[in-house]
Backbone bond lengths (Angstrom), bond angles and torsions (degrees), N, CA, C in turn:
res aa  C-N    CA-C-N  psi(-1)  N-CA   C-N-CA  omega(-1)  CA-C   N-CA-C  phi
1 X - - - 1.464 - - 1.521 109.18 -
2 X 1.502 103.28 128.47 1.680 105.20 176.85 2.084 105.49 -86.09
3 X 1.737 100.71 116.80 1.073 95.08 172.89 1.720 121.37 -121.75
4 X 1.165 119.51 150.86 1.753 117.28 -165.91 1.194 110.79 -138.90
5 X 1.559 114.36 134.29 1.314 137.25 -153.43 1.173 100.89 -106.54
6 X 1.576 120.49 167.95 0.915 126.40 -175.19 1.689 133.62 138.00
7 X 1.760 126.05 152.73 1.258 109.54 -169.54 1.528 101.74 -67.54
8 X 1.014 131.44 88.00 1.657 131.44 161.24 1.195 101.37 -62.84
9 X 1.840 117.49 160.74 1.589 133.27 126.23 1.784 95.23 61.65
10 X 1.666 114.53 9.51 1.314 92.42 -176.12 1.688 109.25 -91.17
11 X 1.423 114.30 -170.03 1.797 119.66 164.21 1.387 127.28 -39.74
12 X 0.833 168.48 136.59 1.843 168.25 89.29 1.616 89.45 48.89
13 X 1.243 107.84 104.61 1.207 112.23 175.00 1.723 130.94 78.34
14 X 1.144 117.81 11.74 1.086 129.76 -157.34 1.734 90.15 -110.46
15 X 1.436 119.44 123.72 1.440 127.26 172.87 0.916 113.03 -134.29
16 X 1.787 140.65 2.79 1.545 130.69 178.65 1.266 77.42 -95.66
17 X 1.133 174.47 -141.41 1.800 146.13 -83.53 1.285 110.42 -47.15
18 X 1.417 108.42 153.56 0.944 134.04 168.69 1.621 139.85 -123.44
19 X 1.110 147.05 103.15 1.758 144.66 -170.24 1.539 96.35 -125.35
20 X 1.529 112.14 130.14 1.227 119.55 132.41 1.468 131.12 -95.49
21 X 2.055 86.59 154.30 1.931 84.13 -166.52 1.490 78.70 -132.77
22 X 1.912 101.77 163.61 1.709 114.02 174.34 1.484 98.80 -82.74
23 X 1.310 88.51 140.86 2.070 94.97 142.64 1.371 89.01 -136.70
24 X 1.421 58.23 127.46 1.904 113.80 169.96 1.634 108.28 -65.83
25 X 1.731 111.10 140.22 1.613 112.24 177.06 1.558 99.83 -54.40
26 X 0.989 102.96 175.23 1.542 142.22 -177.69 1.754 108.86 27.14
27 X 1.270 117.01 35.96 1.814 124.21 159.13 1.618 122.91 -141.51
28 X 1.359 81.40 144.50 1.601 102.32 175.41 1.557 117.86 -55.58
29 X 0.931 138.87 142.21 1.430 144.68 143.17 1.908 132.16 -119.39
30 X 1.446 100.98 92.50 1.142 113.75 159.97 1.864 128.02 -41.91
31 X 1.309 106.38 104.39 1.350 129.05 146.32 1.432 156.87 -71.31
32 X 1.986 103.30 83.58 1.296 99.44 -160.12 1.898 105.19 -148.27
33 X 1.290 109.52 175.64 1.465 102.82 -171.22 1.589 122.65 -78.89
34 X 1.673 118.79 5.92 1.022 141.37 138.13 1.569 127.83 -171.37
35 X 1.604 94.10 169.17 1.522 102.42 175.42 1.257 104.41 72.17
36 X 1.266 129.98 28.79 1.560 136.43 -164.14 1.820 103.97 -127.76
37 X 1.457 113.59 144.39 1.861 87.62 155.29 1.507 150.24 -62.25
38 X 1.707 96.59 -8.14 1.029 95.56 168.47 2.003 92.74 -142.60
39 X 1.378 88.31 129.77 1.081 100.46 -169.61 1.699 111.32 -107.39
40 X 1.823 111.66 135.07 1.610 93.23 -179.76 1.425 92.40 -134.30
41 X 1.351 116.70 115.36 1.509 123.56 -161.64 1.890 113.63 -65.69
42 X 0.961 130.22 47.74 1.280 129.57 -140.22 1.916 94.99 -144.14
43 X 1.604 90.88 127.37 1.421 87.11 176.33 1.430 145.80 -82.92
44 X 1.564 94.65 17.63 1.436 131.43 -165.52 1.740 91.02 -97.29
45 X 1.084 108.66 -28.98 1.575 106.82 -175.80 1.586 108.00 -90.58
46 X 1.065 122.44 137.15 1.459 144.32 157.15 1.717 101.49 -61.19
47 X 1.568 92.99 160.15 1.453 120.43 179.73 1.620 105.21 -74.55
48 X 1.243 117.36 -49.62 1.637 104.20 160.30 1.533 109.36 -131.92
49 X 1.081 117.75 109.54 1.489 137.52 -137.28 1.874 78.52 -108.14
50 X 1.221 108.28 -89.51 1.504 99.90 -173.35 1.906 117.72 -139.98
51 X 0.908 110.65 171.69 1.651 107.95 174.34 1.594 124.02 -110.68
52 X 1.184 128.45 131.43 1.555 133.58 154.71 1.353 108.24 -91.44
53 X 1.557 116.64 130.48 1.088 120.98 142.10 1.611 121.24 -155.17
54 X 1.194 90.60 142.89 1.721 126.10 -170.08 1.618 92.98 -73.41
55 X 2.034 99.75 158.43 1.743 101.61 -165.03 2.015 72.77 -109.05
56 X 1.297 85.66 -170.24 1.523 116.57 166.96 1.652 127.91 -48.91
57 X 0.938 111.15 126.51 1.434 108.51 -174.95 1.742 101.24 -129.10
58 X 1.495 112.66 111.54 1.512 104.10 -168.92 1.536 118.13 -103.96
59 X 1.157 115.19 -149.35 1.465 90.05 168.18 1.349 112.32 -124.41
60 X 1.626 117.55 10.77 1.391 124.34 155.50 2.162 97.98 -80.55
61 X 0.879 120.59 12.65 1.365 112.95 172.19 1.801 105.10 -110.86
62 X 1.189 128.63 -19.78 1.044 130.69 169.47 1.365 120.53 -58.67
63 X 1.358 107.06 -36.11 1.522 113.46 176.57 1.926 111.81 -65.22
64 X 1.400 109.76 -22.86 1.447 101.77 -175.51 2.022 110.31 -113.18
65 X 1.392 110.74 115.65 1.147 108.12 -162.58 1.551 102.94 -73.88
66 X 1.634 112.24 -10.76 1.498 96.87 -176.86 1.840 121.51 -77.60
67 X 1.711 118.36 -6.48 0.906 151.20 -147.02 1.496 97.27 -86.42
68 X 1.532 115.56 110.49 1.004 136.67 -170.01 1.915 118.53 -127.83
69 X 1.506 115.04 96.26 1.233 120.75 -141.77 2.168 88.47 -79.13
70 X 1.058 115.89 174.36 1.720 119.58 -173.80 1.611 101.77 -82.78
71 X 1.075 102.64 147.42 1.380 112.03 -174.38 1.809 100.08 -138.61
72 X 1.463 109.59 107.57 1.908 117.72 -166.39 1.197 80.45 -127.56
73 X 1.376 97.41 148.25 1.474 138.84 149.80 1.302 138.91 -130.46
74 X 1.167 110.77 124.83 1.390 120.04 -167.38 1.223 120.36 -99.80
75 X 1.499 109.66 152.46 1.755 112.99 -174.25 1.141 118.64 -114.81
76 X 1.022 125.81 82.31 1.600 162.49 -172.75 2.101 95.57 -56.73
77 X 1.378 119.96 -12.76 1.129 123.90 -172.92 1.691 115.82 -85.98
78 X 1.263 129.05 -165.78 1.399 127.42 -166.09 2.042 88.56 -128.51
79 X 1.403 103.46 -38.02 1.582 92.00 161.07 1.533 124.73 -114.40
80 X 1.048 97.88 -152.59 2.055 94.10 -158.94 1.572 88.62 -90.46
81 X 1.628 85.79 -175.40 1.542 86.72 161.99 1.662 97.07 -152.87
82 X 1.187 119.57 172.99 1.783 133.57 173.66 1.140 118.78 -90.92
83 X 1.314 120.27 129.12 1.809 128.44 167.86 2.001 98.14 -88.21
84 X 0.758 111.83 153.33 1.656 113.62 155.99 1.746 99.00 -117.68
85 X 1.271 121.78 125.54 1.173 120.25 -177.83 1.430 113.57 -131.62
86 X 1.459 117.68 79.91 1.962 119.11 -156.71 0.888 109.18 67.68
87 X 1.522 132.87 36.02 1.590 121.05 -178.42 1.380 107.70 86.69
88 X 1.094 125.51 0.05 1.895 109.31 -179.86 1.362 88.76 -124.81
89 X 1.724 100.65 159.66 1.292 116.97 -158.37 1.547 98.37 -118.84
90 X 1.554 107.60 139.43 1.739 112.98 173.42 1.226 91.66 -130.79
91 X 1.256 112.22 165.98 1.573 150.46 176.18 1.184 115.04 -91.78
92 X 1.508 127.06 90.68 1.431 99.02 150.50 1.890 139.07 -96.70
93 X 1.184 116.21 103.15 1.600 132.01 -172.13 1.450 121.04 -12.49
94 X 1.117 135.65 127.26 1.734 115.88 176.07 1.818 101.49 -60.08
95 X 1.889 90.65 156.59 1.530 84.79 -169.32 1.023 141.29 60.29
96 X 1.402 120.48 21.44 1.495 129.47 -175.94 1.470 117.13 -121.62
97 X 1.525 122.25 179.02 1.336 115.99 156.65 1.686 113.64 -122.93
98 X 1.393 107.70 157.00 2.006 103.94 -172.57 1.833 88.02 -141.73
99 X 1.192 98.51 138.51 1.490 125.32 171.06 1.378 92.64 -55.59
100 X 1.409 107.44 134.08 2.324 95.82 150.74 1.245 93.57 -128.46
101 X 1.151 101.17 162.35 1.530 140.85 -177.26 1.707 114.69 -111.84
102 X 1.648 121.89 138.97 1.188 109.15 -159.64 1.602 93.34 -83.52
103 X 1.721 99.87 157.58 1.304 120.41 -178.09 1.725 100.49 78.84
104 X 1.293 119.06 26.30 1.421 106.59 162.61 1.698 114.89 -93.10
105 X 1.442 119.59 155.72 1.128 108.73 175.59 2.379 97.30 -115.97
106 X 0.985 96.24 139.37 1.144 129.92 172.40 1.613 123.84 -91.20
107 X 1.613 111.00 101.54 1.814 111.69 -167.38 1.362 94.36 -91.35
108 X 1.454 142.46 92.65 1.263 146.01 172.95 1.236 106.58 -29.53
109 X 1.969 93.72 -62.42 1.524 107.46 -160.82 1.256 100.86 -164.86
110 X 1.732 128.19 115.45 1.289 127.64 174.66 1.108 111.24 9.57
111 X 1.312 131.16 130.28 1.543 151.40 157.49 1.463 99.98 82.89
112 X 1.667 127.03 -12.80 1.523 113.18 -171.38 1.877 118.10 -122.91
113 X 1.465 116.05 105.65 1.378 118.25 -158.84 1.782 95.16 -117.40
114 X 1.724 86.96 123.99 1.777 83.73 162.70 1.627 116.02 -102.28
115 X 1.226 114.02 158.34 1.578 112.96 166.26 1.484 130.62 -82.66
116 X 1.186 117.07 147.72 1.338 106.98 143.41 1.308 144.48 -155.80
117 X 1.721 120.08 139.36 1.418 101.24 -161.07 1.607 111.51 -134.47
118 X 1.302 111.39 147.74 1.688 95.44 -172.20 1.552 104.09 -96.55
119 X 1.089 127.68 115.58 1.675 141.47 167.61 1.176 116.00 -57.47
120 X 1.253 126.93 98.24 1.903 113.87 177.48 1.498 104.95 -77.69
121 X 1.611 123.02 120.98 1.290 132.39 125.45 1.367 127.15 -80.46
122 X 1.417 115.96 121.99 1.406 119.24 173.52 1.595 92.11 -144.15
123 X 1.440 95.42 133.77 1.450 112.47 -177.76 1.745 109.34 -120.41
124 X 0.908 104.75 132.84 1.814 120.90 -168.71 1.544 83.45 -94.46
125 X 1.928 114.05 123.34 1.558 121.95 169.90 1.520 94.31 -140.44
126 X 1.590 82.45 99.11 1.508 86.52 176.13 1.818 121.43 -83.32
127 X 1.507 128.64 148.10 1.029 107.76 -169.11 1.646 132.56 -66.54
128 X 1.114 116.10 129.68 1.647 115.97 -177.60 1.559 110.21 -173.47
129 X 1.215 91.35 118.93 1.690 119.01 169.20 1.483 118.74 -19.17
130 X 1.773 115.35 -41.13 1.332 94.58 178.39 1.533 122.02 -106.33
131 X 1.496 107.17 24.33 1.517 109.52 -179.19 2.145 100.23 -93.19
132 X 1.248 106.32 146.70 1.460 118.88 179.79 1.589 97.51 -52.68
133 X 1.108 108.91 172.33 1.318 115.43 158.41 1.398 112.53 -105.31
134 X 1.436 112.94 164.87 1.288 108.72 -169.33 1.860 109.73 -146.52
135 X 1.492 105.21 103.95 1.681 117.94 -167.73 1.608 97.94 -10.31
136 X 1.177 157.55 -145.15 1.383 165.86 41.50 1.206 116.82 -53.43
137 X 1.232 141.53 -24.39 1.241 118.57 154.21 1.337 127.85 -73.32
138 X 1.462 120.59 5.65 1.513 119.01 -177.41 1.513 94.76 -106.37
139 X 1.189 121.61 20.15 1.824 114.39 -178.39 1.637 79.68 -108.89
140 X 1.389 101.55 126.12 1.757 125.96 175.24 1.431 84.46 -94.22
141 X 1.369 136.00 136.27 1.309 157.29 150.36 1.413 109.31 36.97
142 X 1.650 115.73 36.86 1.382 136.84 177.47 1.537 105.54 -83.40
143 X 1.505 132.99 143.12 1.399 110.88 176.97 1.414 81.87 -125.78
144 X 1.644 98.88 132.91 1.683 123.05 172.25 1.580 133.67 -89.37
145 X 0.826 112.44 85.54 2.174 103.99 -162.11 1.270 83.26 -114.90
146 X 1.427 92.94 145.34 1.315 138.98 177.44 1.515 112.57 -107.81
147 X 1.376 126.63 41.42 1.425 137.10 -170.69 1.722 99.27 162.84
148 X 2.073 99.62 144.26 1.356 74.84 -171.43 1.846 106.07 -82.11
149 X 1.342 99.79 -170.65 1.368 124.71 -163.16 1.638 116.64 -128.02
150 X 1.254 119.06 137.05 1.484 116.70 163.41 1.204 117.74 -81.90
151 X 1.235 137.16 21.92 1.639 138.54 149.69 1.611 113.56 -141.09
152 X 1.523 118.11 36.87 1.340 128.90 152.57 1.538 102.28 -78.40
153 X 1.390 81.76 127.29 1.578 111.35 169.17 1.608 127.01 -85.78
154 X 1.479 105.16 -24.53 1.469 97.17 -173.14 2.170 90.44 -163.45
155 X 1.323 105.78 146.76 1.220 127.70 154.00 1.011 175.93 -169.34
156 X 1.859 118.13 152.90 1.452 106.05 -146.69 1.231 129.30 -67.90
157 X 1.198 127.51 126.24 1.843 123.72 166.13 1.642 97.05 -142.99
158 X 1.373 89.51 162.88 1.701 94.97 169.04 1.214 140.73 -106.17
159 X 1.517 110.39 4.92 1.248 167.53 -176.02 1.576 133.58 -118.47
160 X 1.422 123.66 124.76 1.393 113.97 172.88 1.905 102.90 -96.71
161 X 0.969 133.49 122.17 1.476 139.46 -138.92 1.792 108.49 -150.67
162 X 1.098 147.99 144.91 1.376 144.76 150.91 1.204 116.53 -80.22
163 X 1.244 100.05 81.48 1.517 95.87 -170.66 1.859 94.92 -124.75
164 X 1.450 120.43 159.26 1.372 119.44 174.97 1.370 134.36 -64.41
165 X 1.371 118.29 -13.76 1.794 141.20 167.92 1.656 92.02 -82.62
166 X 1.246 128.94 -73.93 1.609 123.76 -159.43 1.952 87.79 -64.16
167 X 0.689 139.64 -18.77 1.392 132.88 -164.02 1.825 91.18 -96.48
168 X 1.222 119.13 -37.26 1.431 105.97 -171.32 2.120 99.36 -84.19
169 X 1.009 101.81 -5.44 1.926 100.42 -166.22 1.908 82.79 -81.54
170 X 1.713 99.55 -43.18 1.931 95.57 -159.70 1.656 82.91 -55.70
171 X 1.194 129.55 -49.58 1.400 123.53 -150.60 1.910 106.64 -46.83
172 X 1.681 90.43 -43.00 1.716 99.97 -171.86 1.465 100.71 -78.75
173 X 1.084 136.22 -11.30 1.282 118.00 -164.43 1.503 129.86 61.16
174 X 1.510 92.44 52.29 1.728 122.39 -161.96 1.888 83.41 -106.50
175 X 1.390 103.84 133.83 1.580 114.59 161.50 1.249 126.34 -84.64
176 X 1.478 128.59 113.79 1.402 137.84 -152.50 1.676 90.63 -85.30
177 X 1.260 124.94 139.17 1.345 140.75 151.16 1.304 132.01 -130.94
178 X 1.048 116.83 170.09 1.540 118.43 165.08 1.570 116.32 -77.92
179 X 1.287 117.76 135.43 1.678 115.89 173.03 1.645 105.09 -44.90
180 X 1.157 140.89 -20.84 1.263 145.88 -175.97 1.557 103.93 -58.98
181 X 1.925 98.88 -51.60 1.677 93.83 -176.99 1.877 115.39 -50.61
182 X 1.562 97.70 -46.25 1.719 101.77 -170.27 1.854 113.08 -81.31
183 X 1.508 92.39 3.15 1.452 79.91 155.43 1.642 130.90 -103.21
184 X 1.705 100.92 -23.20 1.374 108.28 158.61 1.454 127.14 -46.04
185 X 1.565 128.51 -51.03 1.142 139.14 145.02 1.502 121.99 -34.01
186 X 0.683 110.65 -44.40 1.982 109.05 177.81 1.392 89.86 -62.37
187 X 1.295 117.55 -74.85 1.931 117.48 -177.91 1.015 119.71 -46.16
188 X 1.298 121.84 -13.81 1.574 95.60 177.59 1.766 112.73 -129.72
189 X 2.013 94.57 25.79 1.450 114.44 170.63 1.479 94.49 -106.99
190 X 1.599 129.72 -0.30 1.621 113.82 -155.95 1.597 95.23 -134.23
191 X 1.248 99.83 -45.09 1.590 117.35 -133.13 2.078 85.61 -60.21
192 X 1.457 148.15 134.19 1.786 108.33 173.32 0.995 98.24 -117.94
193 X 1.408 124.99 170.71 1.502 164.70 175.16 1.347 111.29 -69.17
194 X 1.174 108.52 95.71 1.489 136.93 165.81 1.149 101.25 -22.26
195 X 1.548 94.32 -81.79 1.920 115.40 -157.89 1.838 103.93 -71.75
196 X 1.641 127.84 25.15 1.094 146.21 -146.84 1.158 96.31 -113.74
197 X 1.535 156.72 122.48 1.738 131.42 -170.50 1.486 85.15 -98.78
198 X 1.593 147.13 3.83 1.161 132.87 150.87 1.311 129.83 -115.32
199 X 1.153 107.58 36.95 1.768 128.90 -156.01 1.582 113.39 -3.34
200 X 1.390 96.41 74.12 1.240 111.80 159.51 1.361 129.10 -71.34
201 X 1.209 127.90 132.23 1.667 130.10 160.57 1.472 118.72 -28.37
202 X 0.811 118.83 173.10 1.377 121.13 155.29 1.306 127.81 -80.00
203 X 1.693 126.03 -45.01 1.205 122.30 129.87 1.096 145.22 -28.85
204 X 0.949 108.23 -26.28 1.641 138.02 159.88 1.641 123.17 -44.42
205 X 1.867 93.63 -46.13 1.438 123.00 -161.66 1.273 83.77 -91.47
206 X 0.827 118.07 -102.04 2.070 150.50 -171.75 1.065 110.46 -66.94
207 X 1.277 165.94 95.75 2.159 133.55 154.71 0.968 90.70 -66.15
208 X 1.462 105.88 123.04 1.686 128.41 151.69 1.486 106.75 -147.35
209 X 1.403 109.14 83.80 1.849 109.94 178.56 1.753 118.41 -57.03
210 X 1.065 113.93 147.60 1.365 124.89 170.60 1.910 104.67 -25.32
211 X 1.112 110.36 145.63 1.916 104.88 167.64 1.820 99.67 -97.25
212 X 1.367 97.74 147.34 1.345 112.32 -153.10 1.785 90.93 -84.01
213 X 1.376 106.40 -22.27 1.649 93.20 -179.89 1.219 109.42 -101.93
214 X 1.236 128.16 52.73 1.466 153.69 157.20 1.504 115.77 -122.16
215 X 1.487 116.51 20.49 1.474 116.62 -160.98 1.697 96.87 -170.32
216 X 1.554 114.03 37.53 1.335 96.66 -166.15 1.899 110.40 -112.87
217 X 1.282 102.20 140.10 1.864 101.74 -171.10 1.554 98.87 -53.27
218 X 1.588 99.68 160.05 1.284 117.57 178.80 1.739 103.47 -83.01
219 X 1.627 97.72 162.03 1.453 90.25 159.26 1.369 137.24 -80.72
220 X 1.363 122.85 140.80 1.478 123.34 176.75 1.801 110.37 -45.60
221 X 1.190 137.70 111.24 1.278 122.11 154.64 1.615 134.12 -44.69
222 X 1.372 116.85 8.39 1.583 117.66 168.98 1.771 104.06 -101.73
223 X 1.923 118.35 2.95 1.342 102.36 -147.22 1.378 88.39 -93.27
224 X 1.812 103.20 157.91 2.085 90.12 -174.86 1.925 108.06 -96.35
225 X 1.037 113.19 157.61 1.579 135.07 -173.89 1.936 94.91 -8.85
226 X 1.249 91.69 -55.49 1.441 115.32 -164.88 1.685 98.56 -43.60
227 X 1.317 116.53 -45.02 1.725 108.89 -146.43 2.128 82.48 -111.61
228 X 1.163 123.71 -5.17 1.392 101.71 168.80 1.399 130.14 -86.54
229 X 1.630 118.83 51.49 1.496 120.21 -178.13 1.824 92.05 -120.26
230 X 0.981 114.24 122.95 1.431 129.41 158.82 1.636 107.17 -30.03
231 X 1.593 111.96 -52.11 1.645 96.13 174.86 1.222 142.50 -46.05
232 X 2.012 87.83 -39.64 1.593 97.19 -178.25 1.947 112.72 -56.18
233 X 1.148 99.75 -43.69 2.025 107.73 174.45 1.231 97.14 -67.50
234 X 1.335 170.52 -72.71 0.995 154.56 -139.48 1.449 117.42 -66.34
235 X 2.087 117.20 131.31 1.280 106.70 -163.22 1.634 111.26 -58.78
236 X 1.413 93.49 158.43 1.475 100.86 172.51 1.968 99.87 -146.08
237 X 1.427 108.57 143.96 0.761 106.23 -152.71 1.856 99.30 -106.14
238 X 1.291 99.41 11.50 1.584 109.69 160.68 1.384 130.85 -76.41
239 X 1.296 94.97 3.93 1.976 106.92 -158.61 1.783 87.36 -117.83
240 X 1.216 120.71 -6.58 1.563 99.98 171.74 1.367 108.35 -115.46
241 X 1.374 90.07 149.22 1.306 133.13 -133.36 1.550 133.58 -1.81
242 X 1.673 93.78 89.56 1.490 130.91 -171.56 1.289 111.23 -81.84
243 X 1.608 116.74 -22.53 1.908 114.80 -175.21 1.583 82.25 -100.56
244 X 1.245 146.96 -8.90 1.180 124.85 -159.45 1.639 139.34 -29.07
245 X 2.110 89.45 -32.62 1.409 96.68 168.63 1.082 124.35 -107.68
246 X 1.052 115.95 52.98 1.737 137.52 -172.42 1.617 102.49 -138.48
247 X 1.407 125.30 114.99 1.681 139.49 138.88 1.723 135.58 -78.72
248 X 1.511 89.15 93.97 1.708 103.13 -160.79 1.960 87.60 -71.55
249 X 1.704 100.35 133.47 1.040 93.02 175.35 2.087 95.45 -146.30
250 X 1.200 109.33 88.96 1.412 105.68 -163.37 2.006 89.35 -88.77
251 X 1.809 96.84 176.13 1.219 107.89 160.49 1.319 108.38 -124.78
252 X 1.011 112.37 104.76 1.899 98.05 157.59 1.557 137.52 -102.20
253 X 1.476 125.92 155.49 1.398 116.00 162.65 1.062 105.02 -47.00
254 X 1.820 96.11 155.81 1.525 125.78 165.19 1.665 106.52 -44.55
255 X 0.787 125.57 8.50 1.927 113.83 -164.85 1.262 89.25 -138.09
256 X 1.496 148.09 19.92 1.125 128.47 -165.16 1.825 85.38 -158.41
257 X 1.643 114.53 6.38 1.645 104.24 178.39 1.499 114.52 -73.09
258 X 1.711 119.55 -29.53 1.609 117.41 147.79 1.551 110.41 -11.22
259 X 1.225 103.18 -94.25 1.512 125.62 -174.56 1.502 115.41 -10.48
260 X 1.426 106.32 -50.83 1.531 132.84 -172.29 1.838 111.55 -38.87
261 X 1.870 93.82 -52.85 1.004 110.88 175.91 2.186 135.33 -41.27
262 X 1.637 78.88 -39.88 1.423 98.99 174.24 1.497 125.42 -88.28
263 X 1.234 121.28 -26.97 1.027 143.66 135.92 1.475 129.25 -34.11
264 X 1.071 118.83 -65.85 1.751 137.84 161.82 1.816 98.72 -43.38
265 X 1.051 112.74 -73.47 1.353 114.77 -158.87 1.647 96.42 -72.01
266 X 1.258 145.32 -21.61 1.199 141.40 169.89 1.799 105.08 -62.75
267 X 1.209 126.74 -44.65 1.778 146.56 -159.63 1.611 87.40 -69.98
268 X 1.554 96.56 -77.15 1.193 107.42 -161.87 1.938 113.85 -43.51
269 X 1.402 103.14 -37.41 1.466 108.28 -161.34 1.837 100.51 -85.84
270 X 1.081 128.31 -2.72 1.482 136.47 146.66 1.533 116.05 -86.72
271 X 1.435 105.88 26.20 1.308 85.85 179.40 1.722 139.49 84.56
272 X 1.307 113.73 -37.71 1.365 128.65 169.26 1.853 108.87 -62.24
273 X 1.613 96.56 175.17 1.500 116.69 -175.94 1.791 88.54 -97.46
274 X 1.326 107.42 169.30 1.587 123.09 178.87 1.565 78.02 -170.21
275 X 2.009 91.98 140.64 1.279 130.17 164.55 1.413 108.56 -162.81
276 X 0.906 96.16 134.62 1.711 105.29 157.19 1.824 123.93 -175.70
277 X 1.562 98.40 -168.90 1.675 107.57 -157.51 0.669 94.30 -150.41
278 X 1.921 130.03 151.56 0.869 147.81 152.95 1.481 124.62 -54.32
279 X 1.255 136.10 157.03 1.723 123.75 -163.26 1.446 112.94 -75.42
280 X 1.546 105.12 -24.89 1.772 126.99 -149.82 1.550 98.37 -85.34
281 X 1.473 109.71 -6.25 1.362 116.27 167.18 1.661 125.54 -62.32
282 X 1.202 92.84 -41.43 1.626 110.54 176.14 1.579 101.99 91.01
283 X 1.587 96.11 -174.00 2.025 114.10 -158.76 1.964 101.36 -60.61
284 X 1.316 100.35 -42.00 1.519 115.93 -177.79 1.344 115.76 -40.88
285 X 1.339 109.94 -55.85 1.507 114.23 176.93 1.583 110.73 -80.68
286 X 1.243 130.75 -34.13 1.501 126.37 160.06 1.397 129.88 -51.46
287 X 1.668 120.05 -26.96 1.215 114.70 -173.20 1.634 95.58 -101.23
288 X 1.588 111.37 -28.29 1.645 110.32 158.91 1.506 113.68 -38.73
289 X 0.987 120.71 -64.68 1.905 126.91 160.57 1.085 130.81 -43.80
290 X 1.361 128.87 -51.38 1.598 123.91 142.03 1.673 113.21 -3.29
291 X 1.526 86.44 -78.55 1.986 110.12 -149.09 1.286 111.73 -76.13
292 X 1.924 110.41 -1.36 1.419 108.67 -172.90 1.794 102.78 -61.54
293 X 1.262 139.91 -173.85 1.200 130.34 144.98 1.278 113.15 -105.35
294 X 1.517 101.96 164.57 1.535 106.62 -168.99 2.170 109.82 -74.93
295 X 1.336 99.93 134.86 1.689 92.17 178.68 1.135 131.89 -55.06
296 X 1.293 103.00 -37.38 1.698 102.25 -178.29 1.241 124.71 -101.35
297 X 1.973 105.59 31.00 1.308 105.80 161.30 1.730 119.72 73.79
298 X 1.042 115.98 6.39 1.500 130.57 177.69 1.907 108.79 -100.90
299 X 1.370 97.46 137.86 1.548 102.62 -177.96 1.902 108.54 -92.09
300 X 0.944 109.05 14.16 1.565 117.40 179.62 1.632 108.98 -47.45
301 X 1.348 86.80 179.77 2.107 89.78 177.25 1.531 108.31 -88.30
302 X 1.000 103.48 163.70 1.258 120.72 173.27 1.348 125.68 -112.37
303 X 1.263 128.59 113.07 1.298 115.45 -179.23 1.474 128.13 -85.33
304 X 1.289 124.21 173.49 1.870 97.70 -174.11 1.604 65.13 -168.56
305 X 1.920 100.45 135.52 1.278 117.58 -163.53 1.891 88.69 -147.28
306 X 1.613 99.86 135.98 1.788 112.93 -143.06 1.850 64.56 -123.11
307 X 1.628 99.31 152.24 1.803 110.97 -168.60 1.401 92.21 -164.33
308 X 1.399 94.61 113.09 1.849 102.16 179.33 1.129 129.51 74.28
């Protein structure tokens, strides 16, 4: 989600406040000292001072969390204006348009800079019968995977459970919710405001997403004393990458190389090495695996796990 900072909606002259609001994929947002969507009450600002607008966000882009749609702004002014971008300075031309990049700050106009930064949500929904469904076209710059991910941010179950997906999210330090939380978010990235003369979202207005511990799965009734405290699920950023000095290198039968898959992406997302082979390979390719060396250069143990 592209979000932008700034004195919005404040007093006649008033520039130490601050509100961020979303823009939403595929619209413009006009920048001006009123009657605009984004309004900066300041008499330094013009009536249409400048434009943001966000590119396309599809729903073949949902599938990739690294997927970051264009975010331009235009200078609707007669002189330039300044990006600060890490400390270096760009130009943007009167009458022109300039790419931004998140975490740029934008000098409208002496003394007045807006932000902007793109927030990755990507939510891991793995498949199962009792989670809601959830439109995909009503997720505004939401990224949807169906497997987990090394830049999932949060995921759905309805349940806190030992299961090998919720065990690979604790690893990432992914926030477990209920599908309830990511549907609250769609509504109040979609749902617009009537009494709004540009029927804006509410996100639109404010970003302030749902709080995730207002949306949190119940416990499994098989889980023991030990694993029913909310802390234990909550990310912690001590749990990545905890096997690091460990190289998972199992063998399994041909009927069990599926498996591998889930496995792999559990190793890998703690950090550790994963390899393996099927058995039907024979000793050749096993002692080939042995003698590989480990990648990341660590003399740790190795585990080697025998299946069938």
């Amino acid at each position: 989600m592209w979000l932008i900072s700034g004195p919005f909606d404040g007093e006649l002259g008033n520039v130490s406040t601050t509100k961020t609001k979303l823009l939403r994929a595929g619209k413009k947002y006009h920048l001006g000292r009123k009657e605009r969507q984004l309004i900066v009450n300041n008499k330094k600002i013009s009536r249409d001072h400048c434009d943001f607008t966000v590119g396309p966000y599809t729903e073949d882009n949902q599938e990739d969390p690294c997927f970051v749609p264009r975010l331009e702004i235009y200078n609707a002014k007669e002189k330039a204006m300044s990006i600060d971008r890490g400390g270096d300075p760009f130009i943007v031309d009167p009458l022109s348009p300039y790419e931004l990049r998140s975490g740029d700050t934008v000098n409208i106009v002496a003394g007045i800079a807006i932000q902007v930064e793109w927030k990755r949500i990507a939510c891991f929904l793995p498949p199962a019968r009792n989670l809601p469904s959830i439109p995909r076209q009503d997720c505004a710059s939401i990224a949807l995977v169906t497997r987990t991910h090394a830049l999932a941010t949060h995921h759905a179950t309805s349940k806190y459970e030992l299961t090998i997906p919720l065990a690979t999210s604790l690893l990432s330090a992914v926030q477990l919710v209920k599908t309830e939380w990511l549907q609250e978010c769609v509504r109040l990235g979609t749902v617009e405001d009537d009494t709004d003369s540009f029927k804006s979202t509410p996100l639109e207005q404010a970003f302030v997403l749902p709080l995730e511990s207002k949306y949190r799965p119940t416990f499994s009734p098989g889980l023991s004393l030990a694993f029913k405290s909310f802390k234990f699920w909550e990310p912690n950023e001590e749990r990545l990458n905890f096997l690091s000095w460990i190289s998972l290198r199992p063998c399994l039968p041909t009927r069990m190389v599926k498996s591998m898959a889930i496995q792999e992406s559990f190793a890998c997302e703690a950090g550790d090495e994963y390899d393996g082979f099927p058995l039907t390979s024979g000793h050749a390719k096993w002692r080939q695996m042995l003698a590989r060396p480990s990648e990341n250069g660590r003399s740790g143990y190795k585990g080697h796990h025998h299946y069938g």
